[in-house]
PDB file with SEQRES, HELIX, SHEET and CRYST1 records, atoms N, CA, C and O in Angstrom:
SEQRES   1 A   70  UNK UNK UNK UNK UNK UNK UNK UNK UNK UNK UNK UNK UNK          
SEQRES   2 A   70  UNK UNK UNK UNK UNK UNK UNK UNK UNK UNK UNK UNK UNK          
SEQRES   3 A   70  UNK UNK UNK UNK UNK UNK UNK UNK UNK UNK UNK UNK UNK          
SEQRES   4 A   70  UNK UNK UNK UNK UNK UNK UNK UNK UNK UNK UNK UNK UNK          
SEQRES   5 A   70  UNK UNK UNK UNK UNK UNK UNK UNK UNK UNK UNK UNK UNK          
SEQRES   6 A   70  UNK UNK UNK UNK UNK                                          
HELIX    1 AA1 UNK A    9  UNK A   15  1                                   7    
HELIX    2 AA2 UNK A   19  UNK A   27  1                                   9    
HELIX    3 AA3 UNK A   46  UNK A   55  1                                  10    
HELIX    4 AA4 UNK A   59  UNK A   65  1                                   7    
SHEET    1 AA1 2 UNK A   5  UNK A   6  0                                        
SHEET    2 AA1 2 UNK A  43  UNK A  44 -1                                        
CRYST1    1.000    1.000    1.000  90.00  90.00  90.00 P 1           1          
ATOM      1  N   UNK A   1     125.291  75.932 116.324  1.00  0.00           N  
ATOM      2  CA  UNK A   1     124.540  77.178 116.263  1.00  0.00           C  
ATOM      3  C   UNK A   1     123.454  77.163 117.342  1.00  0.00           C  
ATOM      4  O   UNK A   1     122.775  76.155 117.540  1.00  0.00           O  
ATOM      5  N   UNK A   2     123.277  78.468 118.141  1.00  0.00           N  
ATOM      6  CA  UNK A   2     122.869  78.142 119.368  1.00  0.00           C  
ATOM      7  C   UNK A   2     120.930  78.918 118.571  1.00  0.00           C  
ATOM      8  O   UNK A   2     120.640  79.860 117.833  1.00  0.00           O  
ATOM      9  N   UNK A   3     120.192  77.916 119.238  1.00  0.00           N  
ATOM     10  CA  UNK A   3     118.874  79.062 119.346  1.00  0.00           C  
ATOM     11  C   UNK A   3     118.248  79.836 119.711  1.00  0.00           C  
ATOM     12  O   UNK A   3     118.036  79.753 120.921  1.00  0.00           O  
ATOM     13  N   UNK A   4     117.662  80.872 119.075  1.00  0.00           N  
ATOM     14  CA  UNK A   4     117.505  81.941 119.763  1.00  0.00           C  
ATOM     15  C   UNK A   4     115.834  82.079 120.286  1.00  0.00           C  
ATOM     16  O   UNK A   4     114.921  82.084 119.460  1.00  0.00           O  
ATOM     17  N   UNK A   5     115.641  82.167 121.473  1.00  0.00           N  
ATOM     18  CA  UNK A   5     114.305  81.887 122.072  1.00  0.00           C  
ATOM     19  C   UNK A   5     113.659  83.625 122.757  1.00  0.00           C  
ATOM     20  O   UNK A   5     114.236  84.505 123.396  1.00  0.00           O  
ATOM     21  N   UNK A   6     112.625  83.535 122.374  1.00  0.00           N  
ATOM     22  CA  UNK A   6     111.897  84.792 122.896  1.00  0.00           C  
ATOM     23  C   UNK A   6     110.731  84.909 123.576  1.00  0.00           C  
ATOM     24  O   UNK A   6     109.692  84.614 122.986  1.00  0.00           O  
ATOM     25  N   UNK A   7     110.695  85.275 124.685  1.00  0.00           N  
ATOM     26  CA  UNK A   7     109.521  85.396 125.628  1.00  0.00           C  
ATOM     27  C   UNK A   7     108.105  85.751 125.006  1.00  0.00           C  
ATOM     28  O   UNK A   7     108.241  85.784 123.783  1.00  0.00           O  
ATOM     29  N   UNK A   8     107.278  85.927 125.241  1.00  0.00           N  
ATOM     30  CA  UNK A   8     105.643  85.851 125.055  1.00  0.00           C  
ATOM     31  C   UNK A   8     105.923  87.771 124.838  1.00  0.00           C  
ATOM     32  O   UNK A   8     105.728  88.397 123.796  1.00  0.00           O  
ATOM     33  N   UNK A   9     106.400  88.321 126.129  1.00  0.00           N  
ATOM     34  CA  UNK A   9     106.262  89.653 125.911  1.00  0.00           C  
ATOM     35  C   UNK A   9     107.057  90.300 124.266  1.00  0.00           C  
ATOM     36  O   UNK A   9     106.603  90.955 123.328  1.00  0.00           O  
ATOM     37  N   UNK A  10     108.034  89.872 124.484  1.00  0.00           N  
ATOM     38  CA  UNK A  10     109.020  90.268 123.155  1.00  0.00           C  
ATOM     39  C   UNK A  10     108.638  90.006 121.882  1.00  0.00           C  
ATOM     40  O   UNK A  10     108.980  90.575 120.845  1.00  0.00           O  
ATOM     41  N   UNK A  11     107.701  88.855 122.094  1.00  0.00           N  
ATOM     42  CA  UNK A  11     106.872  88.562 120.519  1.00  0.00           C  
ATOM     43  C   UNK A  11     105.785  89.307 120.259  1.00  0.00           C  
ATOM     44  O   UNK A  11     105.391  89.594 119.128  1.00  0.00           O  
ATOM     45  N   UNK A  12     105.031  89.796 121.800  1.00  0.00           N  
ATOM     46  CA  UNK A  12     104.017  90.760 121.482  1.00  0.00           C  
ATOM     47  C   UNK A  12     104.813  92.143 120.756  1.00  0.00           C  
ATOM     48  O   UNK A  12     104.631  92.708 119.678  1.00  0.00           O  
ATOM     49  N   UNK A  13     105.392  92.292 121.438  1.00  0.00           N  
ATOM     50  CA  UNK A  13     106.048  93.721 121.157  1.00  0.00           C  
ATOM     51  C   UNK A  13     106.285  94.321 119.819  1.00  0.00           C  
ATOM     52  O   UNK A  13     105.925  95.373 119.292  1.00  0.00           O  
ATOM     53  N   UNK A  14     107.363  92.809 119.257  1.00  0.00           N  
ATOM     54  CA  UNK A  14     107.667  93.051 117.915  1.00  0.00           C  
ATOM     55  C   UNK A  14     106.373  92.810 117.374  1.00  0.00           C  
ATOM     56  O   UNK A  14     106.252  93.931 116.878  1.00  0.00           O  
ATOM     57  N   UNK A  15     105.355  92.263 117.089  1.00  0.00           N  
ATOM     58  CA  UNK A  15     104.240  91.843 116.690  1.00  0.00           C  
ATOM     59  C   UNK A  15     103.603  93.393 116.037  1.00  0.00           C  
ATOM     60  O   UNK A  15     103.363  93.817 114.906  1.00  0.00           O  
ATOM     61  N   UNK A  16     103.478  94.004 117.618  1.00  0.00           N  
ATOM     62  CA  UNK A  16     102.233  95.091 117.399  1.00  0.00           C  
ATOM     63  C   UNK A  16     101.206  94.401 118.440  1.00  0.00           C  
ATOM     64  O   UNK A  16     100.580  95.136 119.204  1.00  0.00           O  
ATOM     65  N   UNK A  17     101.071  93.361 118.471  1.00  0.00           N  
ATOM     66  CA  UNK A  17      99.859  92.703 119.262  1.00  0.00           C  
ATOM     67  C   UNK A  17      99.821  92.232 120.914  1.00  0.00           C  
ATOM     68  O   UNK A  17     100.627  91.511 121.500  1.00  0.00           O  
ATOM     69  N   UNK A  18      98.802  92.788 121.356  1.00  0.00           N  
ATOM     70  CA  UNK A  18      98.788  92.291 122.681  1.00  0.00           C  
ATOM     71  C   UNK A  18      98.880  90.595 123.359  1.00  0.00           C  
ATOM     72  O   UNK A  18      98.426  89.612 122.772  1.00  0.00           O  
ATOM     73  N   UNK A  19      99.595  90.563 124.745  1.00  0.00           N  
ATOM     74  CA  UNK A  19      99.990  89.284 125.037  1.00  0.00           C  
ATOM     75  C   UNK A  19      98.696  88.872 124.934  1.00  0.00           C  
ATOM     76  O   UNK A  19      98.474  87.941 124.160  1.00  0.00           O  
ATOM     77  N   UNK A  20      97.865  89.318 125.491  1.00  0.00           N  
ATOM     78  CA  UNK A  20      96.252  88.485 125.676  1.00  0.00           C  
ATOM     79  C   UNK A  20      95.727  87.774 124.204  1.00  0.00           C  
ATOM     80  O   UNK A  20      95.117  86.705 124.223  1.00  0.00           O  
ATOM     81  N   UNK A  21      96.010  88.430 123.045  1.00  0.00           N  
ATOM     82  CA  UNK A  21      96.192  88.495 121.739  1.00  0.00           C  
ATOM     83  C   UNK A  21      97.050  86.874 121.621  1.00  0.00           C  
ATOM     84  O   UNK A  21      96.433  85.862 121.289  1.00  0.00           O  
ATOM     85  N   UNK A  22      97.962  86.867 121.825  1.00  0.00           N  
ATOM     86  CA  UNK A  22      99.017  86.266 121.716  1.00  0.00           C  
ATOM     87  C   UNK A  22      98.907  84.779 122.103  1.00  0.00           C  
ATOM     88  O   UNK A  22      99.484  83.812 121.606  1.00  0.00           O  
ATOM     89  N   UNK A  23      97.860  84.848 123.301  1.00  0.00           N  
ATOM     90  CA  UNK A  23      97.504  83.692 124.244  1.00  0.00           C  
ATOM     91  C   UNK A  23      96.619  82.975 123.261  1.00  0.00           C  
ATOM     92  O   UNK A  23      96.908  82.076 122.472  1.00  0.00           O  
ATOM     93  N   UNK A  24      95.485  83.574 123.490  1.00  0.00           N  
ATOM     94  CA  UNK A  24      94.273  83.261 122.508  1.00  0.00           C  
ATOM     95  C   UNK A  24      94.405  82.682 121.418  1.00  0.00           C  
ATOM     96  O   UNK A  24      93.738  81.729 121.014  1.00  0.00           O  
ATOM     97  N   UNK A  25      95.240  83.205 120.902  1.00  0.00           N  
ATOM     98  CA  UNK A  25      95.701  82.040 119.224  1.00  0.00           C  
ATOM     99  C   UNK A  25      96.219  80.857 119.687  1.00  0.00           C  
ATOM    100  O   UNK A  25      96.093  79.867 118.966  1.00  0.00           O  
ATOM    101  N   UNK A  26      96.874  80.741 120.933  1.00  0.00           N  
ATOM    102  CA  UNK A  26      97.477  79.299 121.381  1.00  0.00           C  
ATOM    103  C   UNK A  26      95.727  78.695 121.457  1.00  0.00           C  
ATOM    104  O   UNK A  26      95.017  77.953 120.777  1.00  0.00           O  
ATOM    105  N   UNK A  27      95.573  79.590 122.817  1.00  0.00           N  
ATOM    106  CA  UNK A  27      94.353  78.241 122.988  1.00  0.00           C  
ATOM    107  C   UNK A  27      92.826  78.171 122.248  1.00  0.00           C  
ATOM    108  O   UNK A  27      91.862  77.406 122.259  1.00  0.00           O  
ATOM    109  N   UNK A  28      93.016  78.804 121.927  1.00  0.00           N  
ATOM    110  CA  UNK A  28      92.012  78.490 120.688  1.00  0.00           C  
ATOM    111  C   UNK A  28      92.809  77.495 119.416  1.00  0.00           C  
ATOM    112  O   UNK A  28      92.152  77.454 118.376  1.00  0.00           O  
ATOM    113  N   UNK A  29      93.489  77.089 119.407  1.00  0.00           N  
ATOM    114  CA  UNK A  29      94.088  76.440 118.586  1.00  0.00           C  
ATOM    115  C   UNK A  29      94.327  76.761 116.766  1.00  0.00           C  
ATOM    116  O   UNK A  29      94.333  75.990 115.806  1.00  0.00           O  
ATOM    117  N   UNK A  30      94.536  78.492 116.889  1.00  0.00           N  
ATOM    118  CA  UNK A  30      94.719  79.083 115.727  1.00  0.00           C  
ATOM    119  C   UNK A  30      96.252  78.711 114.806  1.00  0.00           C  
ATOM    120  O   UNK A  30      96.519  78.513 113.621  1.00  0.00           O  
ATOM    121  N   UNK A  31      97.115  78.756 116.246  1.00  0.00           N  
ATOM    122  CA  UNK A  31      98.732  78.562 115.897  1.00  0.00           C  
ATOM    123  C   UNK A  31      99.177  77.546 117.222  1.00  0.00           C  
ATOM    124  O   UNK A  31      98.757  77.507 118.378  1.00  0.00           O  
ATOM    125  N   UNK A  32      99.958  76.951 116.685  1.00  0.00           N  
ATOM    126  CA  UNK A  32     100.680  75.731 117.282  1.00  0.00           C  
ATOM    127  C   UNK A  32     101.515  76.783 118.586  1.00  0.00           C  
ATOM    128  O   UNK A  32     102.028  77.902 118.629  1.00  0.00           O  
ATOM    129  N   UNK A  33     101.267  75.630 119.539  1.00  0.00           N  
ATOM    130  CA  UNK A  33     101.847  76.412 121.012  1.00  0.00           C  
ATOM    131  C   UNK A  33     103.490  76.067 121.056  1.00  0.00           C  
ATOM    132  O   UNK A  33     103.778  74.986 120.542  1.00  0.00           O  
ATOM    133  N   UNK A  34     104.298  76.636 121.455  1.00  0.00           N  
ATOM    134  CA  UNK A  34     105.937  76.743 121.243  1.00  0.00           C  
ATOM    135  C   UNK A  34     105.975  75.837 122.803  1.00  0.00           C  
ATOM    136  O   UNK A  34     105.286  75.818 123.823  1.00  0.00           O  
ATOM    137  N   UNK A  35     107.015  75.244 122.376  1.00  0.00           N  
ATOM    138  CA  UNK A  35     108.174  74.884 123.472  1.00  0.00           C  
ATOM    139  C   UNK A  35     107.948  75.754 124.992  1.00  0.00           C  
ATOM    140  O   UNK A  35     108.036  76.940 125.310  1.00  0.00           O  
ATOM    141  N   UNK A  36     107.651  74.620 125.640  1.00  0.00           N  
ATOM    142  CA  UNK A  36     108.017  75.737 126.986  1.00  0.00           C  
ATOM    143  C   UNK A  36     108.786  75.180 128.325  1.00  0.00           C  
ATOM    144  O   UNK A  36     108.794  74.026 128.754  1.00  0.00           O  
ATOM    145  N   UNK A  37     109.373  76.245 128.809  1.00  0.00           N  
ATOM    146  CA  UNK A  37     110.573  75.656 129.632  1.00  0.00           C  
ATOM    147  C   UNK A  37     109.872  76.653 130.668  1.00  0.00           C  
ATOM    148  O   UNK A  37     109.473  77.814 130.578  1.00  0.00           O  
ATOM    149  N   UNK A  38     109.897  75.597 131.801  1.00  0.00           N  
ATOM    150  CA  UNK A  38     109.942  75.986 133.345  1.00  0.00           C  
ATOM    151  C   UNK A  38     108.847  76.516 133.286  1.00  0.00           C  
ATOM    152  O   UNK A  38     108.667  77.666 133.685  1.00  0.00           O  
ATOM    153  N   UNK A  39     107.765  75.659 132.697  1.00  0.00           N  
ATOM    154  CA  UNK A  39     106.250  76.724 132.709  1.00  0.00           C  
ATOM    155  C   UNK A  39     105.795  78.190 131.879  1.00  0.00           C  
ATOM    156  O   UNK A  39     104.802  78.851 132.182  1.00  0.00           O  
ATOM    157  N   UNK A  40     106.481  78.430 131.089  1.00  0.00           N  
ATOM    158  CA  UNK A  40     106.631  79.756 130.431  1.00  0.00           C  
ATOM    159  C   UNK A  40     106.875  78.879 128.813  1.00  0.00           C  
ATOM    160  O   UNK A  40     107.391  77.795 128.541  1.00  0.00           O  
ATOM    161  N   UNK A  41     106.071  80.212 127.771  1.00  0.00           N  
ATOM    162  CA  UNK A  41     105.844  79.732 126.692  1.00  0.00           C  
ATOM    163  C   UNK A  41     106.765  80.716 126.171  1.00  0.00           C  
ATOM    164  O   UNK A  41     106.642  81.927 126.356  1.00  0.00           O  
ATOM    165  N   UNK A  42     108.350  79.768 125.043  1.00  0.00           N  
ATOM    166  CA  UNK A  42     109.572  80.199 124.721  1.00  0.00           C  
ATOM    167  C   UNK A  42     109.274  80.239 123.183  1.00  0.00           C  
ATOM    168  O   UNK A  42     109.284  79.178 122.559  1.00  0.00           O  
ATOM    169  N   UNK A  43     109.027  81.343 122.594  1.00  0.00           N  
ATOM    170  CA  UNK A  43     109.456  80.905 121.152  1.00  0.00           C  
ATOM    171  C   UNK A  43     110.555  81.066 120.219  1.00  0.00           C  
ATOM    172  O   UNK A  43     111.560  81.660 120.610  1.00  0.00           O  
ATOM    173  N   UNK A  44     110.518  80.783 119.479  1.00  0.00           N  
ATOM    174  CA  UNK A  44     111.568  80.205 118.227  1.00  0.00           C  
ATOM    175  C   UNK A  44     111.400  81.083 116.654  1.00  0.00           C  
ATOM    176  O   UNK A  44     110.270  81.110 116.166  1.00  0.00           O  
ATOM    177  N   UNK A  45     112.183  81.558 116.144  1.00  0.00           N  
ATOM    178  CA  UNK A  45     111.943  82.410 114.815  1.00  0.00           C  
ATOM    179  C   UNK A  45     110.597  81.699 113.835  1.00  0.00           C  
ATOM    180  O   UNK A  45     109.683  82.321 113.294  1.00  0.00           O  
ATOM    181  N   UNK A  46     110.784  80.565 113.833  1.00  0.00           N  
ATOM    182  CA  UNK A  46     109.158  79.879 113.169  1.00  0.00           C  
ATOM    183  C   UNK A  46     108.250  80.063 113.933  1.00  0.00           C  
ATOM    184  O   UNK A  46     107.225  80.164 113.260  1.00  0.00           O  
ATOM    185  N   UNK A  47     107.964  80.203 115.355  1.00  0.00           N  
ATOM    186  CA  UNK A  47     106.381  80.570 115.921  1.00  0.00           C  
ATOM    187  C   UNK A  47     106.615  81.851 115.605  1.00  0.00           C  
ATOM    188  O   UNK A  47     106.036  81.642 114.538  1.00  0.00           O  
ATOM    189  N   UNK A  48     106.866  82.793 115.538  1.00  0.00           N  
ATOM    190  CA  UNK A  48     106.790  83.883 115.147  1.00  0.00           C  
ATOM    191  C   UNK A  48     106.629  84.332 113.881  1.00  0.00           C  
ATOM    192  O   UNK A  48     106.244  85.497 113.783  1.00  0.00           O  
ATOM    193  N   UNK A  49     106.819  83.722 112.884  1.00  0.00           N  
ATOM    194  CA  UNK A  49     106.340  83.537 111.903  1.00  0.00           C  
ATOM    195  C   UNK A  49     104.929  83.451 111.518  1.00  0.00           C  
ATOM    196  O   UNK A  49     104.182  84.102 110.788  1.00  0.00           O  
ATOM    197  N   UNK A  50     104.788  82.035 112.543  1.00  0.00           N  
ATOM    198  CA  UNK A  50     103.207  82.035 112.397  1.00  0.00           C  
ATOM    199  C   UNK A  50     102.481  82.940 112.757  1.00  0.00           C  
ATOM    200  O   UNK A  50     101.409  83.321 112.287  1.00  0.00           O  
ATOM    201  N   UNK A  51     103.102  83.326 113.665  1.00  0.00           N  
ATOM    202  CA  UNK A  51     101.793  84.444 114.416  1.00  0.00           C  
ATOM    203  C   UNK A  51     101.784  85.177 113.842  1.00  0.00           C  
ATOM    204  O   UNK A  51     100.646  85.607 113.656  1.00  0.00           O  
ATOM    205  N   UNK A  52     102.937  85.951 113.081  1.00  0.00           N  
ATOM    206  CA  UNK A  52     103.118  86.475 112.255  1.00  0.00           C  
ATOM    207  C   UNK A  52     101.710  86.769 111.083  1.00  0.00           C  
ATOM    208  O   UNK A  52     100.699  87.468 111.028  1.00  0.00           O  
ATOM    209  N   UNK A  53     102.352  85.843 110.342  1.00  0.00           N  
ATOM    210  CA  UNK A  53     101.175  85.607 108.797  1.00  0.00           C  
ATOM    211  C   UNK A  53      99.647  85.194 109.854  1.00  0.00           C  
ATOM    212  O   UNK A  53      98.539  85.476 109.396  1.00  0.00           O  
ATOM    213  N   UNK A  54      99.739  84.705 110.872  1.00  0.00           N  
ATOM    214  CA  UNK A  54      97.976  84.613 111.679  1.00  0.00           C  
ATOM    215  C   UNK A  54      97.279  85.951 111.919  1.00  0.00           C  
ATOM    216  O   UNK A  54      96.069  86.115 111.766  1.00  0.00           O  
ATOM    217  N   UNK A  55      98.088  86.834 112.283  1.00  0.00           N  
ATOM    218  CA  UNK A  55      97.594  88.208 112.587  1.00  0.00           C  
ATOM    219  C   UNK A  55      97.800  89.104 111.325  1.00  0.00           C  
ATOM    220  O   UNK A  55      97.256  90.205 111.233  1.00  0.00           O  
ATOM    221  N   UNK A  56      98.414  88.711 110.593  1.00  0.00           N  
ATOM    222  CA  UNK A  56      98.656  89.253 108.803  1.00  0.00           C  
ATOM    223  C   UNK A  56      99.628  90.469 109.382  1.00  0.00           C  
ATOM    224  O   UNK A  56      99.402  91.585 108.915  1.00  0.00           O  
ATOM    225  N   UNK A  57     100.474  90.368 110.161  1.00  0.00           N  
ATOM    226  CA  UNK A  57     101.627  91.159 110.070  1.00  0.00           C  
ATOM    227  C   UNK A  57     102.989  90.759 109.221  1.00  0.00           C  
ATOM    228  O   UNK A  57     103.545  89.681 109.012  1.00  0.00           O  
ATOM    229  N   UNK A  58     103.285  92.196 108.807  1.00  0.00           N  
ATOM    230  CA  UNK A  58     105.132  92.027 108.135  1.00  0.00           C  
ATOM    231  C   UNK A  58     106.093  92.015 108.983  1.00  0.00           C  
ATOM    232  O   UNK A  58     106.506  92.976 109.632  1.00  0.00           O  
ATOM    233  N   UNK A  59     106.456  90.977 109.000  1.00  0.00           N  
ATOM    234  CA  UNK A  59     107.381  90.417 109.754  1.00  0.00           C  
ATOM    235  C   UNK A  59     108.544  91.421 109.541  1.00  0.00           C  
ATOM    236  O   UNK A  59     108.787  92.177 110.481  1.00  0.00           O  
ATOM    237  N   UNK A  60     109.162  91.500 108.608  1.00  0.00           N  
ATOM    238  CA  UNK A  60     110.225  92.348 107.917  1.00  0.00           C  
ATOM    239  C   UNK A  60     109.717  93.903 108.484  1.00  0.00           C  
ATOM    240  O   UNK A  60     110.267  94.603 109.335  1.00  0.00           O  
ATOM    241  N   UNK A  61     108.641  94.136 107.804  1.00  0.00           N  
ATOM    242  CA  UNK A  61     108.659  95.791 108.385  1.00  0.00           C  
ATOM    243  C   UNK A  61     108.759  95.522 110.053  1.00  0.00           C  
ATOM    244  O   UNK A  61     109.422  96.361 110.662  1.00  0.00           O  
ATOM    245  N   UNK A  62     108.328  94.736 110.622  1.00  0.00           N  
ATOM    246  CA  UNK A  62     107.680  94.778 111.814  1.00  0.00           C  
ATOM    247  C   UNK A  62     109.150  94.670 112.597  1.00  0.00           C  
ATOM    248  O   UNK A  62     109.305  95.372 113.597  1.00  0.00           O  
ATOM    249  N   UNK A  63     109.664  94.255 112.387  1.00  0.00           N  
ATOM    250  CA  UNK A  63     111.648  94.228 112.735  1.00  0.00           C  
ATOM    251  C   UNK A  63     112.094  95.299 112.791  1.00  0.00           C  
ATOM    252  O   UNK A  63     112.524  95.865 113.796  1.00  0.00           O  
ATOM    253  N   UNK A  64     112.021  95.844 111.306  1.00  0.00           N  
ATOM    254  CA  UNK A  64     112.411  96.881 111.179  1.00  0.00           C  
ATOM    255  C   UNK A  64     112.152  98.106 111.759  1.00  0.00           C  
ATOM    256  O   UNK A  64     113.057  98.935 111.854  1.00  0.00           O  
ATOM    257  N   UNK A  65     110.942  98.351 112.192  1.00  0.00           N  
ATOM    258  CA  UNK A  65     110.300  99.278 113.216  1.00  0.00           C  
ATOM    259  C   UNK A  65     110.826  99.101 114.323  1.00  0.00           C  
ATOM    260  O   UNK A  65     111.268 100.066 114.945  1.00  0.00           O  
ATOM    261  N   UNK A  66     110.887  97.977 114.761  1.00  0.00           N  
ATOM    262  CA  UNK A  66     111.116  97.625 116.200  1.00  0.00           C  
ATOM    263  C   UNK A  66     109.711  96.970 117.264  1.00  0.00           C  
ATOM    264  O   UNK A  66     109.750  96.749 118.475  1.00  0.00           O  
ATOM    265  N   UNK A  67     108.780  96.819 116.499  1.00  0.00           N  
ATOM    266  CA  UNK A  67     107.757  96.608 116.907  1.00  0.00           C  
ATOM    267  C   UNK A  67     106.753  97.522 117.677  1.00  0.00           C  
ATOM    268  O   UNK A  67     107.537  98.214 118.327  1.00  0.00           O  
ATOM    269  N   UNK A  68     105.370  97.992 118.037  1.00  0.00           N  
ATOM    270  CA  UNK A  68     104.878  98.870 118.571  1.00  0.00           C  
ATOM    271  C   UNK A  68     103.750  97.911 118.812  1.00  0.00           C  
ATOM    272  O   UNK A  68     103.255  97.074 118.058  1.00  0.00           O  
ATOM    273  N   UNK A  69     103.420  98.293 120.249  1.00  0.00           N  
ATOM    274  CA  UNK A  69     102.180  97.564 120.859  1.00  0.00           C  
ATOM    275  C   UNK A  69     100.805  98.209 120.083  1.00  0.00           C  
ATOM    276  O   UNK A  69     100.873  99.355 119.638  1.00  0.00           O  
ATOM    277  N   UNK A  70      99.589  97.435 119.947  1.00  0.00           N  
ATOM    278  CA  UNK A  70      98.182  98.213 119.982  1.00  0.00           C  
ATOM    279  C   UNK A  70      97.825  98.048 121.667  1.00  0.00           C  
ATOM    280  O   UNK A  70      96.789  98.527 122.128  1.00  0.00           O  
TER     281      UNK A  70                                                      
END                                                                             
């Protein structure tokens, strides 16, 4: 089963939350920083999660919408 990896932008997106948003929880050390390949930060259905429940978004609705930037 292959994994499925998602760019910084695509997690903002579905999120609701801005990349700058997105950064900041890495380095501030709110949520654990994902895997990164070739210099670029790749995530995985569990970092998204976190960021998820960190920013107190529904993951489920938030899919389901399709995600919308603030």
């Amino acid at each position: 089963m292959k994994t499925q990896f998602y760019s910084i932008a695509e997690v903002s997106r579905l999120l609701g939350v801005a990349e700058h948003r997105v950064n900041y929880a890495h380095r501030a050390s709110k949520v654990p920083s994902p895997v990164i390949f070739a210099g670029r930060r790749m995530y995985v259905q569990a970092d998204i999660e976190r960021l998820a429940q960190h920013f107190s978004v529904d993951l489920a609705q938030a899919e389901a919408e399709g995600g919308q930037h603030d």
